[in-house]
N, CA, C and O atoms as CSV, one atom per row, in Angstrom:
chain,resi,resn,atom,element,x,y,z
A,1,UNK,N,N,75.614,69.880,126.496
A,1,UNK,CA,C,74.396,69.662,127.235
A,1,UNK,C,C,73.561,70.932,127.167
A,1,UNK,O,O,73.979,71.967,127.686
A,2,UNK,N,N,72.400,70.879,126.544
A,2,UNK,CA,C,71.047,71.921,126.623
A,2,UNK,C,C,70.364,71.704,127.185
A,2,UNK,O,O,70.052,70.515,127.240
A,3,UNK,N,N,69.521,72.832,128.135
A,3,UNK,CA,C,68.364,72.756,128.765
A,3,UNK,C,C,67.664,74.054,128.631
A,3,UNK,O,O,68.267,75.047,128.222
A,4,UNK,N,N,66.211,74.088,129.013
A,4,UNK,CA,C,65.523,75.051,128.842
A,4,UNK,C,C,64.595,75.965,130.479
A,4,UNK,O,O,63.899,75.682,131.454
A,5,UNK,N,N,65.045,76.768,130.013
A,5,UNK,CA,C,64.684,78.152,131.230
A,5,UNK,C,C,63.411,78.489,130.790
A,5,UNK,O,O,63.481,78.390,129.565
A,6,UNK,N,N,62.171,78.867,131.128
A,6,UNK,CA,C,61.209,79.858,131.009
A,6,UNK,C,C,60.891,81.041,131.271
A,6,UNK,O,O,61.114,81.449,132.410
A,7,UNK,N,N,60.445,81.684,130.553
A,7,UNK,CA,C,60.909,83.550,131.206
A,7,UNK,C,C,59.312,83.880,130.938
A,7,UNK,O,O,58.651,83.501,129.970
A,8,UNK,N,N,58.885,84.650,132.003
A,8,UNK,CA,C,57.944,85.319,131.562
A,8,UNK,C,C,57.963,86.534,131.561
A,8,UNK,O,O,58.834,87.042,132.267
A,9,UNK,N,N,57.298,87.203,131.008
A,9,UNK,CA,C,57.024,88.835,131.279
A,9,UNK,C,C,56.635,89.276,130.558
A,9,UNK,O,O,56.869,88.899,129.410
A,10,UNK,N,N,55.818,90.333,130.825
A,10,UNK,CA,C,54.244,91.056,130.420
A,10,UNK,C,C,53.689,90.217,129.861
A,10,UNK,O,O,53.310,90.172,128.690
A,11,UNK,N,N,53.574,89.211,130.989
A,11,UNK,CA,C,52.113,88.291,130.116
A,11,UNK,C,C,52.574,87.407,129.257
A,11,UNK,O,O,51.774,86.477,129.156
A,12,UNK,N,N,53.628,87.260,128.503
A,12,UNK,CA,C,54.148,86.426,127.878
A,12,UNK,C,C,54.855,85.520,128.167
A,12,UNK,O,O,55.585,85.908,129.080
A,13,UNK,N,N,55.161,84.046,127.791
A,13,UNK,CA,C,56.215,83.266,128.194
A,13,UNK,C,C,57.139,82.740,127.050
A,13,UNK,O,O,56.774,82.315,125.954
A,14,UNK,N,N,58.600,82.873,127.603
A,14,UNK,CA,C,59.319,82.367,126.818
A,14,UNK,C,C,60.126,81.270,126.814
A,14,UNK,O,O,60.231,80.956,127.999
A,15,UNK,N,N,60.765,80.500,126.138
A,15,UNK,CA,C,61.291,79.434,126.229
A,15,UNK,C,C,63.091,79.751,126.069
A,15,UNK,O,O,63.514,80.124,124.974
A,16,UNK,N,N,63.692,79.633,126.808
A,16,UNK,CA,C,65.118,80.190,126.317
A,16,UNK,C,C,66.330,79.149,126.356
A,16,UNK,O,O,66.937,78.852,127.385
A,17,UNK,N,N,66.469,78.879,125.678
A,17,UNK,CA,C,67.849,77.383,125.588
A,17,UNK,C,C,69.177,77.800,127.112
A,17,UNK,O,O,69.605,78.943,127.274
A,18,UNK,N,N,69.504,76.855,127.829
A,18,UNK,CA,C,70.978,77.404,128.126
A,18,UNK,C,C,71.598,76.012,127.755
A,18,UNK,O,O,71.204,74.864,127.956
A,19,UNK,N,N,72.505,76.432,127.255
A,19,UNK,CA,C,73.897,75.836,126.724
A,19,UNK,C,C,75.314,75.782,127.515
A,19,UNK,O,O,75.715,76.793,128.092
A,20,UNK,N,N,75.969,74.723,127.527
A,20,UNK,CA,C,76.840,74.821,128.363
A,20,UNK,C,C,77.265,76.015,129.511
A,20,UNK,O,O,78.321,76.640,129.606
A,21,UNK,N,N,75.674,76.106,130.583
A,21,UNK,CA,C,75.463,76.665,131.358
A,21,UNK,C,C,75.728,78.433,131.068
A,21,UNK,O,O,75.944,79.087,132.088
A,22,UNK,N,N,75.723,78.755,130.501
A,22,UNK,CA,C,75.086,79.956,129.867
A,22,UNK,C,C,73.605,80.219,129.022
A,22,UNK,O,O,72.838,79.299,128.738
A,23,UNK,N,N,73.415,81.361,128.754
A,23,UNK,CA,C,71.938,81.828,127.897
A,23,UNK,C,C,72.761,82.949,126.642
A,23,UNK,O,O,73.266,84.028,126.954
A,24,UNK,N,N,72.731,82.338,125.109
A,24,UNK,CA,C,73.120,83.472,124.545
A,24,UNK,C,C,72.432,84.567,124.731
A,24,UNK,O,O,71.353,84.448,125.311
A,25,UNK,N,N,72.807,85.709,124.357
A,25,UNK,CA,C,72.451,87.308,124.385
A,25,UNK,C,C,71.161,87.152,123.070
A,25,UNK,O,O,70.071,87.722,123.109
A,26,UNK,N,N,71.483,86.543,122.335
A,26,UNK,CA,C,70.528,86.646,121.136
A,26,UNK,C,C,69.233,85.984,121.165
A,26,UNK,O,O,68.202,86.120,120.506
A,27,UNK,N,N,69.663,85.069,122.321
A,27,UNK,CA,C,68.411,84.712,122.865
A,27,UNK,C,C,67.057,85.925,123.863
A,27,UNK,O,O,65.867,86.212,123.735
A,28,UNK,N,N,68.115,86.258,124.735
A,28,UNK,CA,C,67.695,87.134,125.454
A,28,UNK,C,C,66.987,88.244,124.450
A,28,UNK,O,O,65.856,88.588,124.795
A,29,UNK,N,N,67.413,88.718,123.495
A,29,UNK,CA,C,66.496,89.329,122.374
A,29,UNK,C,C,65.601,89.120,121.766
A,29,UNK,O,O,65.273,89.827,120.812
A,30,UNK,N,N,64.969,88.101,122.150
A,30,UNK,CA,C,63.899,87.288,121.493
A,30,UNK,C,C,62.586,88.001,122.338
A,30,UNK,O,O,61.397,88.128,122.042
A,31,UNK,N,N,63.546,88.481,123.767
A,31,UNK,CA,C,62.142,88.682,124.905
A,31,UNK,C,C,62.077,90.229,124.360
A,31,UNK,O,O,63.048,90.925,124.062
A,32,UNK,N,N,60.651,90.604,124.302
A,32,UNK,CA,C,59.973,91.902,123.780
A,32,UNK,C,C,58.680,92.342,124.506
A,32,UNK,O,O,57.749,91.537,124.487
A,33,UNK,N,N,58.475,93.768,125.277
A,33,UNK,CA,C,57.864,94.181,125.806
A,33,UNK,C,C,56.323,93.924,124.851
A,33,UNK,O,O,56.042,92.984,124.108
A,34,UNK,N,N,55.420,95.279,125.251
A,34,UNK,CA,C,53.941,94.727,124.766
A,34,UNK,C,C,54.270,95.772,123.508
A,34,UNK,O,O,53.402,95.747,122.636
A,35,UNK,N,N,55.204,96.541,123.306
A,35,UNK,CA,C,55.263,97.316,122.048
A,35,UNK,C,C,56.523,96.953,121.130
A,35,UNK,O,O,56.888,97.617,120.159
A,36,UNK,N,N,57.115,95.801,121.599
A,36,UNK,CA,C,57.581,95.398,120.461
A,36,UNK,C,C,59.328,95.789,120.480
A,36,UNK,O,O,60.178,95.759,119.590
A,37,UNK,N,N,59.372,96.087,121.656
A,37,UNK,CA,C,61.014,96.589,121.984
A,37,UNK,C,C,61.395,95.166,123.122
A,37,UNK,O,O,60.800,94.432,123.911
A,38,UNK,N,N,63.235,95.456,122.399
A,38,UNK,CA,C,63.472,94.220,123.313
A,38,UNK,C,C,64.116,94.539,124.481
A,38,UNK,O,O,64.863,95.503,124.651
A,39,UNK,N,N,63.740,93.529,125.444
A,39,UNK,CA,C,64.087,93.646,126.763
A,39,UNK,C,C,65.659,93.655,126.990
A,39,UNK,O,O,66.400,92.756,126.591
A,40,UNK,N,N,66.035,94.676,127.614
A,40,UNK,CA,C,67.133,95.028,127.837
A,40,UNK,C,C,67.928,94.728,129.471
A,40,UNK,O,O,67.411,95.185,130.490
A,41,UNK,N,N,68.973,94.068,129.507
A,41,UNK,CA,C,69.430,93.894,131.066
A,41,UNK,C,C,70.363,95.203,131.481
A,41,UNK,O,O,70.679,96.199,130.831
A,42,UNK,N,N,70.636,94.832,132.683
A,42,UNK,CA,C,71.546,95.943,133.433
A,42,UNK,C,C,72.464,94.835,134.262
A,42,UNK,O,O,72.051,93.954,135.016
A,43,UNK,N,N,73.586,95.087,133.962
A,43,UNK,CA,C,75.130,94.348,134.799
A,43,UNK,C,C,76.030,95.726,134.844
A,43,UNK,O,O,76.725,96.473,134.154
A,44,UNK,N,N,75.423,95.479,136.365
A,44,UNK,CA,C,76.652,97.084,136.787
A,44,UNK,C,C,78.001,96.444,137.270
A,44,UNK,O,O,78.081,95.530,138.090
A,45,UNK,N,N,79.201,97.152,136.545
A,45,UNK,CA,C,80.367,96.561,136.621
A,45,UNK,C,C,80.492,95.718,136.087
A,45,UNK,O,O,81.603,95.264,136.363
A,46,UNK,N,N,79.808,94.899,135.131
A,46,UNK,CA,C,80.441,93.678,134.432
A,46,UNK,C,C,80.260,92.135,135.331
A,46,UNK,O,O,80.625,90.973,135.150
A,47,UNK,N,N,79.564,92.803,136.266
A,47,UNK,CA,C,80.051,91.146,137.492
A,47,UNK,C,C,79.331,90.169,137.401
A,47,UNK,O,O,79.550,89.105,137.981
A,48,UNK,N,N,77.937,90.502,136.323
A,48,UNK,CA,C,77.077,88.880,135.615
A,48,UNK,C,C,77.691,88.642,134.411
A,48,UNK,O,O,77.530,87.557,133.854
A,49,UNK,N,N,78.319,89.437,133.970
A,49,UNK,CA,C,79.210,89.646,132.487
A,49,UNK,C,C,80.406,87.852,132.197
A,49,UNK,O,O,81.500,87.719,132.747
A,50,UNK,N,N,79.816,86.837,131.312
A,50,UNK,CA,C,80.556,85.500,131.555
A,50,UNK,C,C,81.762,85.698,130.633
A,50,UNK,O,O,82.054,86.680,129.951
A,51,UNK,N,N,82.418,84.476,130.785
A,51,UNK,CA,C,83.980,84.778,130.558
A,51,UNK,C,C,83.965,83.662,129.136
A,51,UNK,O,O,83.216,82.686,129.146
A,52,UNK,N,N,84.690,83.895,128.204
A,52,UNK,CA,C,84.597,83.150,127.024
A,52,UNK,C,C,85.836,82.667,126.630
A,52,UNK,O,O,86.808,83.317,127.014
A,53,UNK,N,N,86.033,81.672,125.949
A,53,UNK,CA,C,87.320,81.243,125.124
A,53,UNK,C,C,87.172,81.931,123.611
A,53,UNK,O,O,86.274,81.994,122.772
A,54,UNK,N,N,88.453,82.380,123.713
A,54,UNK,CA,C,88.789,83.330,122.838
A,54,UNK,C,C,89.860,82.396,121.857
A,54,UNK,O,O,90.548,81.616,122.516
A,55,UNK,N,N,90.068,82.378,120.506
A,55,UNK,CA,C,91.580,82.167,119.823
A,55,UNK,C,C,92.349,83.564,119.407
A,55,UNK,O,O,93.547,83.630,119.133
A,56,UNK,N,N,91.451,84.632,119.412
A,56,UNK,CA,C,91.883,85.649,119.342
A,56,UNK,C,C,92.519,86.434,120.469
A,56,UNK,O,O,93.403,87.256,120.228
A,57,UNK,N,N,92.084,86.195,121.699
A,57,UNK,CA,C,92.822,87.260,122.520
A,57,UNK,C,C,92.507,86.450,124.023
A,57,UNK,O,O,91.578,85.647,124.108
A,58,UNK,N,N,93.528,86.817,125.348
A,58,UNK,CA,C,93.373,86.545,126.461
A,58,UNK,C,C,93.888,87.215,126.992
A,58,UNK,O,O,94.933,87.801,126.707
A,59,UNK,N,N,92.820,87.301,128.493
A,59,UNK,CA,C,92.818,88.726,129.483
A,59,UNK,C,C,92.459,88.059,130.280
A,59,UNK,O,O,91.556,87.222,130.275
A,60,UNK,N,N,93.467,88.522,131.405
A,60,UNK,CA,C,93.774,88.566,132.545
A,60,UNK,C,C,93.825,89.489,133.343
A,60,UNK,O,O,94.937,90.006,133.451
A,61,UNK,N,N,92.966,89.926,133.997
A,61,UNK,CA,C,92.881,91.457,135.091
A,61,UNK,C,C,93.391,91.470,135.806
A,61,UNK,O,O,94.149,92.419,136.004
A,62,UNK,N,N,93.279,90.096,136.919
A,62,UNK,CA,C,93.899,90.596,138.320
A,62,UNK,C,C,95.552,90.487,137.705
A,62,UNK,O,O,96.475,90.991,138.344
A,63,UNK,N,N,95.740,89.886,136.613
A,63,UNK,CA,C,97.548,89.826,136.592
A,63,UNK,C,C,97.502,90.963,135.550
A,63,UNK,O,O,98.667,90.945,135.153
A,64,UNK,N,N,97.080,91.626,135.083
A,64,UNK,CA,C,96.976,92.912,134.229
A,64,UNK,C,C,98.151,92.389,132.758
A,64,UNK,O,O,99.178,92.925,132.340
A,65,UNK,N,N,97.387,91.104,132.293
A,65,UNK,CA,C,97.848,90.581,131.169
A,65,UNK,C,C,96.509,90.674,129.979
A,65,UNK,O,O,95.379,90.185,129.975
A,66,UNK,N,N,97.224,91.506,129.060
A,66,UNK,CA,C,96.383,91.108,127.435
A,66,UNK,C,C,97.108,90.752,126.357
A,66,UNK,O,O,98.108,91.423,126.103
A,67,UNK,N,N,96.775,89.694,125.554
A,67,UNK,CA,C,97.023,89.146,124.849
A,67,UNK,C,C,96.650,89.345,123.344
A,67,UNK,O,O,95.435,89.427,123.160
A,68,UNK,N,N,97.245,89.418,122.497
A,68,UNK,CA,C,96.373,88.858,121.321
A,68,UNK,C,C,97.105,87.676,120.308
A,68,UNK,O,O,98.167,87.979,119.764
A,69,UNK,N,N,96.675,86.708,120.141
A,69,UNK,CA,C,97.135,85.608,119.146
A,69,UNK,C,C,98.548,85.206,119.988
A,69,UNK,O,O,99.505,84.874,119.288
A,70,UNK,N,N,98.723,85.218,121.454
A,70,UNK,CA,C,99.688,84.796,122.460
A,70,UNK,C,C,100.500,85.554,122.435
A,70,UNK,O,O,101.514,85.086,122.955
A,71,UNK,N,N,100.736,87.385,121.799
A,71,UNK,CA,C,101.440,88.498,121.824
A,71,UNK,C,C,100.723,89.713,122.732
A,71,UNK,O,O,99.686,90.364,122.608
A,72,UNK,N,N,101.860,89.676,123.748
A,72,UNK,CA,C,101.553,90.582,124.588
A,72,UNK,C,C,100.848,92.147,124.236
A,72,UNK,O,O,101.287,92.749,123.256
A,73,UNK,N,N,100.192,92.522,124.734
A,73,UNK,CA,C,99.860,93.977,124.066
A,73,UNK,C,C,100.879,95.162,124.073
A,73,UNK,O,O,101.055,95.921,123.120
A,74,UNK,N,N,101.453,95.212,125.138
A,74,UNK,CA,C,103.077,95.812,124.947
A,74,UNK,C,C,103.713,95.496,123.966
A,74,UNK,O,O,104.336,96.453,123.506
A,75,UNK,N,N,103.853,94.483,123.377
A,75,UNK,CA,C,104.990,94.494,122.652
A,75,UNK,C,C,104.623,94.950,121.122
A,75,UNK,O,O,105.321,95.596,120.340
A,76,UNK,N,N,103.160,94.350,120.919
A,76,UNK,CA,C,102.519,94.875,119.709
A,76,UNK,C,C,102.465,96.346,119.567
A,76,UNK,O,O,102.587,96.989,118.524
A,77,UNK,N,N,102.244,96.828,120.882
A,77,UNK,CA,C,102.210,98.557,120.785
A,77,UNK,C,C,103.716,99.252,120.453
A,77,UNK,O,O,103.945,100.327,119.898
A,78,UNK,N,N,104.588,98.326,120.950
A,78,UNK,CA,C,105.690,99.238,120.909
A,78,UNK,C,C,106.609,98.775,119.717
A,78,UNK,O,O,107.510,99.568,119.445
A,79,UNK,N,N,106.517,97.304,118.743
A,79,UNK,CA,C,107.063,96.825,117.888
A,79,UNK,C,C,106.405,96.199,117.000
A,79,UNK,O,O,106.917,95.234,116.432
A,80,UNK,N,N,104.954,96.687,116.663
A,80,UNK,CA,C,104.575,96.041,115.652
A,80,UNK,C,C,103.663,97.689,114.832
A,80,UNK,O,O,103.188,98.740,115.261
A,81,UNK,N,N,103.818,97.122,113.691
A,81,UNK,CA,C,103.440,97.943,112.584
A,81,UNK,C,C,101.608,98.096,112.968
A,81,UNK,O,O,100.975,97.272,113.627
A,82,UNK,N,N,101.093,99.260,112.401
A,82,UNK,CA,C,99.454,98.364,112.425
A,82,UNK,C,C,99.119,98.011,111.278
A,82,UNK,O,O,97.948,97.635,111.225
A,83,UNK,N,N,99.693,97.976,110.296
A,83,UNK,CA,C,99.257,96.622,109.453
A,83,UNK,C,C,99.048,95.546,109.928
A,83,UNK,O,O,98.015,94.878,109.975
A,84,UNK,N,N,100.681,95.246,110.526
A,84,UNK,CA,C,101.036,93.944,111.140
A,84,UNK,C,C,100.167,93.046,112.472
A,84,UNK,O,O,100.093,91.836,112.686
A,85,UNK,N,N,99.700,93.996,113.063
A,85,UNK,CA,C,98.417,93.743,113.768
A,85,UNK,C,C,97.310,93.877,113.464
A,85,UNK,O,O,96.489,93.770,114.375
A,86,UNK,N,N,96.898,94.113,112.320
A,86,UNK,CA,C,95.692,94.188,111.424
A,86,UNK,C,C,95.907,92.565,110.649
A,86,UNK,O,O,94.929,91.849,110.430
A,87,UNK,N,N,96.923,92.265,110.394
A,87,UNK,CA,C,97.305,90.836,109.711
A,87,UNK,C,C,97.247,89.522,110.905
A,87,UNK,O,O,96.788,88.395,110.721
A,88,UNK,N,N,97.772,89.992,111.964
A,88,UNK,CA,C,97.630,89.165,113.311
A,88,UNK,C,C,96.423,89.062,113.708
A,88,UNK,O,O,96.119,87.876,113.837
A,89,UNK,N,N,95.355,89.974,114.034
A,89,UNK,CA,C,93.937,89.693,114.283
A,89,UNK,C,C,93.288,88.964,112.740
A,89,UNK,O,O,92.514,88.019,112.893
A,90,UNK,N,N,93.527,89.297,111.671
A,90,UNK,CA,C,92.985,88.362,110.444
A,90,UNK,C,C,93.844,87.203,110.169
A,90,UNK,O,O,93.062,86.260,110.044
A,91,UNK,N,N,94.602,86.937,110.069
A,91,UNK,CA,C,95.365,85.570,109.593
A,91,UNK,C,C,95.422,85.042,110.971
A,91,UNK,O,O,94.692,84.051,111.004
A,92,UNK,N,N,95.983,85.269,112.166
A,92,UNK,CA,C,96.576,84.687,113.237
A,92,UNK,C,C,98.127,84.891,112.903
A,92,UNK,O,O,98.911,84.335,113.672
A,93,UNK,N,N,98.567,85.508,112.012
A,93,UNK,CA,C,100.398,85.744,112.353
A,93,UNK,C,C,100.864,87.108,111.705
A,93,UNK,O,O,100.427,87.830,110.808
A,94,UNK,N,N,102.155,87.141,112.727
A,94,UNK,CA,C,102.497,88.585,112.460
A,94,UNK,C,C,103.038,89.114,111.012
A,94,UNK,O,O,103.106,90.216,110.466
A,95,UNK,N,N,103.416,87.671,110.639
A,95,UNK,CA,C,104.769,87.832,109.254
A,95,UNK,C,C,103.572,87.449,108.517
A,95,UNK,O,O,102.839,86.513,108.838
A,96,UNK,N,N,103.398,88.263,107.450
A,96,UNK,CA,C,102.442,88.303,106.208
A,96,UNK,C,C,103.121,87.911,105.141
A,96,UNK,O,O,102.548,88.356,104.146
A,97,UNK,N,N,104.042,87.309,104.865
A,97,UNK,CA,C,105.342,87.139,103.880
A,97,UNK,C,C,104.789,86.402,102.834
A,97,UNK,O,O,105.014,86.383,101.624
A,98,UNK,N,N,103.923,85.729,103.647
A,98,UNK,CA,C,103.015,84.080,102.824
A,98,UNK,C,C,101.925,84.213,102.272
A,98,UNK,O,O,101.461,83.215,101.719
A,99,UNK,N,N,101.108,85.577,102.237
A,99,UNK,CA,C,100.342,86.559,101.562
A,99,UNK,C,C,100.866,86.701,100.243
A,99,UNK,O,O,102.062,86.777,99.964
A,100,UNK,N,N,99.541,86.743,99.143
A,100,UNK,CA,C,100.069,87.579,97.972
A,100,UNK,C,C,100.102,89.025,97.993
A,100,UNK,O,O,99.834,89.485,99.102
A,101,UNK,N,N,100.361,89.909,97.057
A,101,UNK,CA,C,100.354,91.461,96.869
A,101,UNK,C,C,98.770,91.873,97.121
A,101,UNK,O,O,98.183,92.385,98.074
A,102,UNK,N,N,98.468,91.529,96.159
A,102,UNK,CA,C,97.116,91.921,96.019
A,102,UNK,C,C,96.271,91.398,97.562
A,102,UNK,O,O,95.149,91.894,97.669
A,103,UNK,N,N,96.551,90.796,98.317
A,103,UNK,CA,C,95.667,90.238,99.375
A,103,UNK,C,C,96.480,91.376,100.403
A,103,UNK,O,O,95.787,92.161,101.051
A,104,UNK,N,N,97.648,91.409,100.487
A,104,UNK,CA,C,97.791,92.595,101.196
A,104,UNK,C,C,97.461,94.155,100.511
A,104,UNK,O,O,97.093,95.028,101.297
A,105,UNK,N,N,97.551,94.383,99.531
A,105,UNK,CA,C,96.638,95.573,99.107
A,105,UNK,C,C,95.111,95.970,99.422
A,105,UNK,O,O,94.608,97.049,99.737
A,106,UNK,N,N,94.538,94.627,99.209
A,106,UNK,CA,C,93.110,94.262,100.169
A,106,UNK,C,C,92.974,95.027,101.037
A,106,UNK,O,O,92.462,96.146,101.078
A,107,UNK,N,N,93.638,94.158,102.058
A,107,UNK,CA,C,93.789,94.469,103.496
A,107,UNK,C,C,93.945,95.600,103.996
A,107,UNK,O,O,93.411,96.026,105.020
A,108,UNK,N,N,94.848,96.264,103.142
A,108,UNK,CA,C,95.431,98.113,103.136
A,108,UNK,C,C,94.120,98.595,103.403
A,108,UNK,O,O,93.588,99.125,104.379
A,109,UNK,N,N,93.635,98.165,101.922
A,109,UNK,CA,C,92.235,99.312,101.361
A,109,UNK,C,C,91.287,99.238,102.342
A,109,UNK,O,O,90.956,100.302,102.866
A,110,UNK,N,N,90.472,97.625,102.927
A,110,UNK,CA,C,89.997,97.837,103.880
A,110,UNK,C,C,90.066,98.300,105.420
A,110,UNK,O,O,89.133,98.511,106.196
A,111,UNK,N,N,91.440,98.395,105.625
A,111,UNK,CA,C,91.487,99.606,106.718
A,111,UNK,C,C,91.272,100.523,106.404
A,111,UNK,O,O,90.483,101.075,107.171
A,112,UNK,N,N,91.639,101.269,105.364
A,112,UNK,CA,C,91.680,102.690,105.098
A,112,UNK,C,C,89.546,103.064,105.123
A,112,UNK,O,O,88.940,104.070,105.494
A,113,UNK,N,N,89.013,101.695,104.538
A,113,UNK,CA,C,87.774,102.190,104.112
A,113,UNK,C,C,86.952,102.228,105.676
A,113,UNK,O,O,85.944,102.895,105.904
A,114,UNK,N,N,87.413,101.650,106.314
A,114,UNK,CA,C,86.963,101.162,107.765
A,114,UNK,C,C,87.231,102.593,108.309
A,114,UNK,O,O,86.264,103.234,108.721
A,115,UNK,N,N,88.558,103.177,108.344
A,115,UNK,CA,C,89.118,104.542,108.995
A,115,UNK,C,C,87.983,105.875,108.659
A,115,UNK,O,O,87.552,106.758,109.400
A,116,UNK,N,N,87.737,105.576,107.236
A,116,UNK,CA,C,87.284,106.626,106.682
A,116,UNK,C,C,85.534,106.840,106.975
A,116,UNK,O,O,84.791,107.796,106.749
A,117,UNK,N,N,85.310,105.595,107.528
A,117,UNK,CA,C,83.313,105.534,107.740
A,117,UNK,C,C,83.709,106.282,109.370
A,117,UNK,O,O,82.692,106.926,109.628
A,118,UNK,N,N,84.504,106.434,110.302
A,118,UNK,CA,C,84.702,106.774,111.428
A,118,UNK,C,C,84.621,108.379,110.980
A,118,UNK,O,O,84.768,109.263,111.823
């Protein structure tokens, strides 16, 4: 279900979709002062900040649970390789076995090239 919000400011009006009761962010970038910069919000603490479905990861604060691909973050920190969690956030599994060579050589190189722009 879509519906539409109107925003004005400086004189301008905008039309902004919400979607299953949210407003994307990329929308919100659409709105631009009289020089051409985009309007920027403020959420102190995170507390307008909405909550998303993830397949990649789930968090839980008040139970001080994180997840990634249904693996605890403890356990990844303390028993997994970071390849192996470099393969878990890209494939969805820990065992890369089912990978060819060369696709894990890939994978190597683009961490390393990722490490190296830091």
């Amino acid at each position: 279900v879509s519906t539409q919000s109107t925003w004005g400011y400086q004189g301008k009006k905008y039309e902004v979709p919400i979607k299953r009761n949210y407003i994307e962010s990329s929308e919100l970038e659409k709105i631009k002062d009289n020089s051409g910069k985009v309007l920027r919000y403020y959420d102190p603490g995170y507390l307008n900040t909405i909550s998303a479905t993830s397949k990649v990861c789930f968090i839980d604060g008040d139970k001080g649970i994180l997840e990634y691909r249904g693996y605890p973050i403890e356990e990844l920190a303390e028993k997994s390789s970071f390849l192996e969690v470099a393969f878990l956030l890209i494939y969805g599994a820990v065992s890369y076995t089912h990978l060819t060579l060369p696709t894990i050589y890939s994978v190597q190189i683009s961490v390393v090239a990722v490490s190296l722009k830091k």
